[in-house]
C-alpha positions, -999 to +999 in steps of 0.1 A: +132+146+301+138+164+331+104+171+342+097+189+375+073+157+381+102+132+379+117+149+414+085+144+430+087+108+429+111+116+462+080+128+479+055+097+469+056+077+499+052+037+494+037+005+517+008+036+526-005+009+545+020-001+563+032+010+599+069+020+592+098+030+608+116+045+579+088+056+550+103+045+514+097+066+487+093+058+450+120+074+437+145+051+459+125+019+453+129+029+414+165+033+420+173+000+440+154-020+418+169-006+387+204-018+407+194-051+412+180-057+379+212-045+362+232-073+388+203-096+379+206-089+339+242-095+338+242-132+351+208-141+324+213-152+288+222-124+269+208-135+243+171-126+254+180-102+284+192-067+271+203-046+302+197-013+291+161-021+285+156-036+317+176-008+339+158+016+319+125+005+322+132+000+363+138+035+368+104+045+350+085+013+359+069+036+385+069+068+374+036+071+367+029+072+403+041+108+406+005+116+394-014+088+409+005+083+446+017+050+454-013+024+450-012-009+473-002-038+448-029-061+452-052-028+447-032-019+415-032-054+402-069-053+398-070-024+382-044-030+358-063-037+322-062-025+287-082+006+296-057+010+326-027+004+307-041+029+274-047+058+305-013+055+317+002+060+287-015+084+271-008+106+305+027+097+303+031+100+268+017+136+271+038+146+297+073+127+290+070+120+252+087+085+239+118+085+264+096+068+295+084+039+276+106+006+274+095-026+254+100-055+274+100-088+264+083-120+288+123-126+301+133-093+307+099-088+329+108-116+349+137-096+361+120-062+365+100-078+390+123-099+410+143-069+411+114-050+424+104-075+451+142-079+460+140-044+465+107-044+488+123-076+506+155-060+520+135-025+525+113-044+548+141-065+561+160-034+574+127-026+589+126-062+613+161-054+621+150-023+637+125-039+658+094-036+634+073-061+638+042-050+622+065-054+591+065-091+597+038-103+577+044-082+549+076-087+547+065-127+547+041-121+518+069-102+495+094-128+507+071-156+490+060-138+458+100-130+451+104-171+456+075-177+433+090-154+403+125-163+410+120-200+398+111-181+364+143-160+359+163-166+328+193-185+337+203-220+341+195-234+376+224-239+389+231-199+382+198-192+399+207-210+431+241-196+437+224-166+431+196-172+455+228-177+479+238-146+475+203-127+480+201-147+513+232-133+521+222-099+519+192-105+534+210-114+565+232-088+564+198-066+563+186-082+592+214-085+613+226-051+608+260-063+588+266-088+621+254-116+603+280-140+595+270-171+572+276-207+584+291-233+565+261-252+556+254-256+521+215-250+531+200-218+514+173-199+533+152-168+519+149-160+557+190-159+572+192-155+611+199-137+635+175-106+632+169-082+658+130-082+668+134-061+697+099-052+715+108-036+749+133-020+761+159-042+784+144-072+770+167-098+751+161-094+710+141-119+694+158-142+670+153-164+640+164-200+648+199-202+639+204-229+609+222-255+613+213-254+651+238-275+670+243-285+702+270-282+729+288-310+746+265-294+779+236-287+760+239-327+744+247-340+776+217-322+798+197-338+767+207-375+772+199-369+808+163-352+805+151-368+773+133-404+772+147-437+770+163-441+730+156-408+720+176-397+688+187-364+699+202-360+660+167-370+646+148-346+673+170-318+668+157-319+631+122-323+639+128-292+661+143-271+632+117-282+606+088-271+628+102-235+639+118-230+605+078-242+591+063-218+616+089-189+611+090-187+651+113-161+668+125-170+706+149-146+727+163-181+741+162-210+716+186-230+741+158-227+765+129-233+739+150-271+730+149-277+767+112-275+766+108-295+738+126-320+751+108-319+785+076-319+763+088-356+749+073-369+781+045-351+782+033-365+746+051-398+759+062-426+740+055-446+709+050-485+707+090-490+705+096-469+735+114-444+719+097-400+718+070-395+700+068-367+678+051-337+696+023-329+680+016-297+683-015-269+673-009-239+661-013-218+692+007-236+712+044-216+717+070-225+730+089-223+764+059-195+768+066-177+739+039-166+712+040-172+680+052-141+660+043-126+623 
């Protein structure tokens, strides 16, 4: 129960290969998942999500790694098997008797692993904010398998979105170093803005596009001015969102990146009614001279 080999889990270092700021290690990843599954737990159906099963099995879910190291997940999820899973736990067993192992059921699994990519999420989004980008398209690969099992949780939908509400919350809190303060829009996003994506020094951070993004009276008015005859500057400013929102693009000056989109209506010119067409753009194309990030 209180094996010298449990303590070591502090020295197991995770996303081995990664380039980090900050290294995790498994024994905080087992304790912040085994918080968020107990927050998770409490707003399922009780009636097929005990709590103490799932916060115990989060705090051990990993624990076999204090003999094996941390193993990349798409490594370890082709090695996990019935001849996997009998070696695990006859090494456990041996070493920690009965007390590691926890019976979950399909529902209470669910949670253990949102929980666990929640956890992997935030880490990784505390990493952005510090001006990591190699953590980008990790983070982006975590970001979607968390979406993927979240749509499986055990609660009633309506339960899961306000909850999704509050994960984006904290994610933006993450990002934004607890500057991030949440419009009024009833949109949800699994990726809040602003977040810091700082890459040289005296350079202006890099940002998410802020949602909604809305014009000034200057910024509307330079628009009516500079775009082409009949434009719908409402309808434009969504197809501007949806396609840097799509692409996940970060600018340091997204008032300057809608001016060149807008001076980019007459480059792609006009359709048969005169009015913008839609700029069509490939996928190496930035904007206002900015690459495209993660």
């Amino acid at each position: 129960m209180f094996e010298r080999e449990l303590r070591d889990l502090a020295h197991v270092p995770r996303f081995v290969m990664v380039r980090v700021l900050r290294r995790q290690n498994v024994a905080e990843h087992s304790f912040y998942t085994a918080i968020y599954a107990d927050a998770i737990a409490r707003v399922c159906d009780d009636s097929v999500v005990n709590i103490s099963n799932v916060v115990h099995a989060a705090l051990w879910h990993d624990a076999e790694e204090c003999f094996t190291g941390d193993i990349p997940g798409p490594t370890k999820r082709d090695l996990k098997g019935p001849d996997w899973d009998v070696k695990v736990s006859s090494g456990m067993e041996k070493r920690f008797g009965q007390f590691w192992y926890c019976y979950l059921n399909d529902d209470e699994k669910v949670v253990l692993k949102v929980a666990g990519l929640l956890d992997e999420v935030l880490y990784l989004a505390g990493e952005l904010q510090m001006g990591n980008s190699s953590a980008g398209r990790v983070f982006k690969y975590c970001q979607d398998r968390l979406g993927t099992v979240w749509k499986s949780l055990p609660m009633d939908s309506s339960t899961k979105l306000k909850l999704w509400g509050v994960v984006a919350k904290a994610l933006g809190e993450e990002m934004a170093g607890y500057s991030y303060l949440q419009s009024n829009s009833d949109d949800i996003t699994p990726v809040p803005t602003p977040i810091s994506h700082q890459r040289r020094r005296g350079r202006k951070p890099e940002v998410f596009l802020p949602r909604p993004f809305k014009l000034t009276e200057a910024e509307r008015k330079w628009t009516s001015e500079h775009a082409l005859p009949g434009c719908d500057i409402d309808r434009e400013l969504e197809k501007f969102e949806l396609y840097h929102v799509k692409k996940d693009n970060l600018m340091r000056d997204w008032s300057a990146a809608w001016r060149a989109w807008v001076i980019n209506t007459h480059r792609y010119g006009e359709d048969k009614d005169g009015k913008a067409k839609p700029a069509s753009r490939s996928d190496d194309d930035g904007w206002a001279g900015e690459p495209d990030t993660m």
